[in-house]
C-alpha positions in Angstrom: -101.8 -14.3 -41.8 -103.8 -11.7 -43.4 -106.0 -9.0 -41.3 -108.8 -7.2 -42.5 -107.7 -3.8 -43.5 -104.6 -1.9 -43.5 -105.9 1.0 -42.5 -109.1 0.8 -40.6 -109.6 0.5 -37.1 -111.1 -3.3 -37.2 -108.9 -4.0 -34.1 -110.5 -7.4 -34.0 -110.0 -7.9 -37.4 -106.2 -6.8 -38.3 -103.1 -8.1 -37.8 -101.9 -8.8 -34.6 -98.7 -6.7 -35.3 -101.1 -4.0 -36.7 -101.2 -0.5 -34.4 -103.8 -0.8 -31.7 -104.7 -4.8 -32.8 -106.7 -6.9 -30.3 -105.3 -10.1 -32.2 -102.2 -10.9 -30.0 -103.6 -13.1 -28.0 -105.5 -15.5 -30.7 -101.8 -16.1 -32.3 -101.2 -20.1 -31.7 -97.9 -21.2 -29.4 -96.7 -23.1 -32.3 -96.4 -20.0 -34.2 -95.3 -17.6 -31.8 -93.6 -14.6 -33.5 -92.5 -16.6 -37.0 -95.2 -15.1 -39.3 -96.0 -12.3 -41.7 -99.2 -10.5 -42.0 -100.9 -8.2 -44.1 -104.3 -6.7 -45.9 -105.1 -6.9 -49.3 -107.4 -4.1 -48.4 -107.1 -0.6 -47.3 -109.6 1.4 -45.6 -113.0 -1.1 -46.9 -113.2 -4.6 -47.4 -115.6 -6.5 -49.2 -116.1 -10.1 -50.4 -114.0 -10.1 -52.9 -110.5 -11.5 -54.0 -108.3 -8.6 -53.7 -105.2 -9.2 -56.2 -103.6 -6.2 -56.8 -101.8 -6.2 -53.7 -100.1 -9.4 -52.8 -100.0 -10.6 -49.1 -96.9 -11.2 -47.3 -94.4 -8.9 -50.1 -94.0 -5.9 -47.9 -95.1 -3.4 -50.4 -98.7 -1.9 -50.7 -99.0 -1.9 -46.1 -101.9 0.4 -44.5 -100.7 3.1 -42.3 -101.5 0.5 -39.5 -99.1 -2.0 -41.0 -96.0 -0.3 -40.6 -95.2 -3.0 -38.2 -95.9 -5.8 -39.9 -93.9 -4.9 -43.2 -90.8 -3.2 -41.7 -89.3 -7.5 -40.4 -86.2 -8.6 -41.8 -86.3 -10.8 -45.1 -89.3 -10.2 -45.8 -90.6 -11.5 -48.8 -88.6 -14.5 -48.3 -89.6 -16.2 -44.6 -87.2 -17.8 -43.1 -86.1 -19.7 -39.3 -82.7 -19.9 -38.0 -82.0 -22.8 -35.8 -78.6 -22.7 -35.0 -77.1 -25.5 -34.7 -79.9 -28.0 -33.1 -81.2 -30.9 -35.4 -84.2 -32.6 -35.5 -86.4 -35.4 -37.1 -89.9 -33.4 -36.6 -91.5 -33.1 -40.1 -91.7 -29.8 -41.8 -95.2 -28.1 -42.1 -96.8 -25.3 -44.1 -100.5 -24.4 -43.0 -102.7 -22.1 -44.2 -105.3 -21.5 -41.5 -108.5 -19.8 -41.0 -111.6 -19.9 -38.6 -114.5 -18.6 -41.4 -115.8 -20.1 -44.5 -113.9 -20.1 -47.8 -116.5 -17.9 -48.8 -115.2 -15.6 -46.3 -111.4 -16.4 -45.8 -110.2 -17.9 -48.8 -106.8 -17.0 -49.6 -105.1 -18.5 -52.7 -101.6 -19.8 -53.0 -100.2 -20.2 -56.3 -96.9 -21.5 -55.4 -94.0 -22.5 -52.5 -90.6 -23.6 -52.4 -89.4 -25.1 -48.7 -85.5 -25.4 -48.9 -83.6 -26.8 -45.9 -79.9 -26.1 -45.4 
């Protein structure tokens, strides 16, 4: 996921795990608490691709962010099941509710590896 700001009170707008965020309750069951978020963007936005601070490393978080970057293993996600199997198929989405002109986040590259 990716809020708004950092560092700006867009409580609409940020992260859910963001300080003060109005966002918990839009998160999807299917996701629950397995997700990283972050802003590109500090204190502004604009409609722009922001690139000199990648999403989802940990580094470069607003002061509302703390949060969201301080999670174990981050940059690398990853789910523990124990030991419960399944036959579901693995997914990876990349969501959003606006245009691309709005919400379009870029993903160069992704490994899934299943032990």
């Amino acid at each position: 996921m990716a809020g708004v700001t950092g560092s700006s009170r867009y409580t609409h707008f940020n992260c859910p795990c963001s300080t003060g965020s109005r966002q918990t309750s839009k998160i999807q069951s299917f996701v629950g608490n397995d997700y990283y978020c972050e802003s590109g963007a500090s204190n502004t936005w604009t409609h722009i691709l922001y690139t000199s601070d990648p999403l989802w490393d940990g580094q470069g978080c607003g002061s509302l962010e703390t949060a969201c970057c301080n999670v174990p293993g981050i940059p690398w996600f990853h789910r523990d099941y124990g030991n419960t199997t399944t036959t579901d198929y693995l997914e990876l989405r990349v969501c959003a509710d606006q245009k691309t002109t709005d919400e379009d986040v870029p993903v160069a590259f992704y490994e899934i590896y299943v032990k």
